[in-house]
C-alpha positions in Angstrom: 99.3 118.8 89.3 96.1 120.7 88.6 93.7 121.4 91.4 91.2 118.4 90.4 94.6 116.0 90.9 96.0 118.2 93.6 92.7 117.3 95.9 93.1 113.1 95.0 96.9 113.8 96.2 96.1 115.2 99.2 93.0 113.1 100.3 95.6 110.0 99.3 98.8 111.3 101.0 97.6 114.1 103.8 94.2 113.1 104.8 95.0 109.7 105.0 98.0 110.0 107.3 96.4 112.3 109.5 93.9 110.5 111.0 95.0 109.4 114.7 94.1 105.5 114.2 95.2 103.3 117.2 97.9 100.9 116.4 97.2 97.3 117.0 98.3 96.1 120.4 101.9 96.0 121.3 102.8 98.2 118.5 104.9 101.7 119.7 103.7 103.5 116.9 101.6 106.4 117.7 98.9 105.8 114.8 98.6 103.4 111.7 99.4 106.3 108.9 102.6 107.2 107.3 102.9 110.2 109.8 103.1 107.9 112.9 106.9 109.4 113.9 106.3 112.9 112.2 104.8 114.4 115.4 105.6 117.9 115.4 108.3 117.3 112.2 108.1 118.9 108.8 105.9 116.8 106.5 105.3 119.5 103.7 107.3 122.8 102.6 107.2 125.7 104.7 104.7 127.5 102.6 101.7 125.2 103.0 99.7 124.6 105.8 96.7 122.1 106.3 93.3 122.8 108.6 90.3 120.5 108.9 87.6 122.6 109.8 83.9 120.8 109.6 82.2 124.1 110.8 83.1 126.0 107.6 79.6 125.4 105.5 80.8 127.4 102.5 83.7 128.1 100.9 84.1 130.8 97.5 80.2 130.3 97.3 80.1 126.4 97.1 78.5 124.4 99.4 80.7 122.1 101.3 79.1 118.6 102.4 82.1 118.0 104.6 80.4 120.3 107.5 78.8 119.0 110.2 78.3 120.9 113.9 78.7 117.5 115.7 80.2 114.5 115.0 78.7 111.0 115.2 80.2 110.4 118.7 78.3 113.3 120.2 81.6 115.8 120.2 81.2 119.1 118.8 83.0 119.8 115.6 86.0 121.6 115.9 88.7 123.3 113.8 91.9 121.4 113.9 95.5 123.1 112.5 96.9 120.2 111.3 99.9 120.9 109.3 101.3 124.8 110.2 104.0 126.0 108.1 104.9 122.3 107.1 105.3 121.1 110.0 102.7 118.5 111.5 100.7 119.4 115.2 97.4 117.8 115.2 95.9 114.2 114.0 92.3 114.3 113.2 91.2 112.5 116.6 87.5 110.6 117.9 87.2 109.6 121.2 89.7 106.7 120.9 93.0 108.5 122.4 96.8 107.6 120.7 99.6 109.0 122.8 100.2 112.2 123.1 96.4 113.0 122.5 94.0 112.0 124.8 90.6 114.1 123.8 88.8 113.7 120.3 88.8 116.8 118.4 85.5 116.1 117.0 86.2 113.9 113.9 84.6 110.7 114.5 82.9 109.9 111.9 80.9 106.9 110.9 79.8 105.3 107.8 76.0 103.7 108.3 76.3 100.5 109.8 79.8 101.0 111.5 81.4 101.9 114.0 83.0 105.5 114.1 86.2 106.3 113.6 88.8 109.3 112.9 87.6 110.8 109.6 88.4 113.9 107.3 85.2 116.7 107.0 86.6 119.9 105.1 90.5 119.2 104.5 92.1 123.0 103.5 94.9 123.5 102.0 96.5 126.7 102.6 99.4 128.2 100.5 101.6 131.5 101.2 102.8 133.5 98.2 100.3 131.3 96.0 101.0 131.5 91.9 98.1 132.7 89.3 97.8 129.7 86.7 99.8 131.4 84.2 102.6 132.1 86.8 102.6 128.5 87.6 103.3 127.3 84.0 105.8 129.9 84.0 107.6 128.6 86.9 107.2 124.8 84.9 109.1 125.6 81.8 111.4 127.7 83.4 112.1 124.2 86.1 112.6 122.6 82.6 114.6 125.0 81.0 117.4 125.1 84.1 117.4 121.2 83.8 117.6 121.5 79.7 114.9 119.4 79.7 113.0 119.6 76.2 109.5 119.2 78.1 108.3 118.7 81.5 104.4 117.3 82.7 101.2 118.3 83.6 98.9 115.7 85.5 95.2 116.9 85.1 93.4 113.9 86.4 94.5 110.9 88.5 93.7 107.6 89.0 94.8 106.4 92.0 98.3 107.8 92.5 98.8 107.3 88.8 97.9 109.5 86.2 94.8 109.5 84.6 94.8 112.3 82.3 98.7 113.7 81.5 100.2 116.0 78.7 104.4 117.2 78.0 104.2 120.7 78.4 107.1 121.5 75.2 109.3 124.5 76.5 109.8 125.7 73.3 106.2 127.1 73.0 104.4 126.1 75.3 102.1 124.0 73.5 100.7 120.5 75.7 100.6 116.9 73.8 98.5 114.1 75.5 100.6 111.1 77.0 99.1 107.5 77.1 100.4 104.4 79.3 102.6 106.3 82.0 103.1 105.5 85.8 104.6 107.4 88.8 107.3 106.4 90.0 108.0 106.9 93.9 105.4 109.4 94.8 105.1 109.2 98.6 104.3 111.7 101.3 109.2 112.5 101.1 108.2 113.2 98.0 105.4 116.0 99.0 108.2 116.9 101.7 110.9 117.2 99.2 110.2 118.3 96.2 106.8 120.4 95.9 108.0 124.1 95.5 105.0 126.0 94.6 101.3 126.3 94.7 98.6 128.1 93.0 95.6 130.6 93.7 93.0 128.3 91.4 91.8 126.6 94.8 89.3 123.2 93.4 86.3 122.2 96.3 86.5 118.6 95.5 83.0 117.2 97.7 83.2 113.9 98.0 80.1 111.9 98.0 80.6 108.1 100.2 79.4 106.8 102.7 80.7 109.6 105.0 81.0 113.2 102.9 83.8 114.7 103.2 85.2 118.2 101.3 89.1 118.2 100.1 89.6 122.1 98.8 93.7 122.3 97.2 95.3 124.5 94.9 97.5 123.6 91.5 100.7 122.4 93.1 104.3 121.9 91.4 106.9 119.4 91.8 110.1 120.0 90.8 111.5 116.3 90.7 108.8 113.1 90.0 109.7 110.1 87.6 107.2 109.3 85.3 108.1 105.7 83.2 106.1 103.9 81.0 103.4 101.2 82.2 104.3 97.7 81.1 100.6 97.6 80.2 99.3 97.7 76.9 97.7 100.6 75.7 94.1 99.8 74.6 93.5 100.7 70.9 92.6 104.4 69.5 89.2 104.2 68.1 89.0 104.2 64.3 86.3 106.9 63.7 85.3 110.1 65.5 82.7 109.9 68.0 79.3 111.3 66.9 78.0 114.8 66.6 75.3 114.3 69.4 74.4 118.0 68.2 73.3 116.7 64.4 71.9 113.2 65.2 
């Protein structure tokens, strides 16, 4: 996954489940997300860790519109550790409690008009022994070549959970050829658990402009086992003709 896909999987599978949403009524789950029972249990590989930290204004020079001083329930923003070492200890919290956690860490955050709730503000990943981008493909085609697999994937964009923008990576030279009409198959937060074995240095500040701004920063991150099949959609047609030279109108 490159960095700009590595940000939508972590906003989608992370970010998400970290926020410390009450349950309804009557329900013993701790919060609403997929890391209800994960409470101090590994969600991610030992090598990666996850902070939210809305203080942090800039980060490698870019200006990040997740930062805030104090959040729209009048708590001061706060740096939370949420994942350490792959292993969960915080939930992104507002004043609401959950069990276990009865103070807001200073992440309510509310879209105009509505009421606040637990939100994201500069989600970090953080990678130990992180891979230069050449050392990543590396590590790809050498996954491919122990599995005598004659090409493996690379997911540049997503759409969704599914991939927007993905190209075979040929082992034999290295060379990349677009793929059209593909799907995931079973790419859930086990998966993240499971099967991610390495991450990059090429860290992407993704700023996400909604109703509440929030920054996701992640690194390139490889996956050593992730079904793709083919969509049982049809692919819409390849154009005839070229598109214009807007340089010689």
């Amino acid at each position: 996954f490159s960095p700009d896909a590595a940000t939508d999987l972590v906003t989608s599978m992370i970010g998400d489940n970290a926020l410390g949403n009450r349950p309804k009524p009557g329900e013993s789950a701790r919060t609403t997300g997929d890391f209800a029972s994960n409470y101090k249990g590994r969600v991610l590989p030992s090598f990666l860790s996850v902070i939210d930290d809305p203080s942090m204004k800039t980060f490698q020079g870019k200006t990040l519109i997740g930062a805030y001083d104090v959040d729209d329930e009048g708590v001061r923003a706060a740096k939370v550790a949420v994942i350490q070492d792959g292993v969960l200890l915080n939930y992104l919290l507002g004043r609401q409690p959950i069990r276990d956690f009865p103070d807001s860490n200073g992440h309510g955050r509310a879209a105009p008009g509505q009421p606040p709730a637990p939100g994201i503000g500069n989600l970090i990943v953080q990678a130990k022994d992180s891979l230069a981008p050449e050392a990543m493909k590396k590590k790809l085609t050498d996954l491919c070549t122990q599995e005598n697999k004659e090409f493996c994937y690379r997911v540049e964009t997503l759409a969704g959970l599914n991939p927007r923008l993905l190209y075979r990576v040929y082992v034999k030279d290295g060379h990349e050829e677009l793929v059209r009409g593909a799907l995931f198959d079973e790419l859930d937060t086990r998966t993240l658990r499971n099967d991610l074995v390495a991450a990059g240095n090429d860290f992407l500040v993704s700023n996400r402009e909604s109703n509440i701004p929030a920054t996701v920063i992640a690194p390139s991150l490889l996956l050593d086992e992730l079904e793709v099949k083919r969509t049982d959609s049809k692919n819409a047609k390849i154009p005839e003709y070229p598109a214009p030279d807007l340089a010689h109108p």
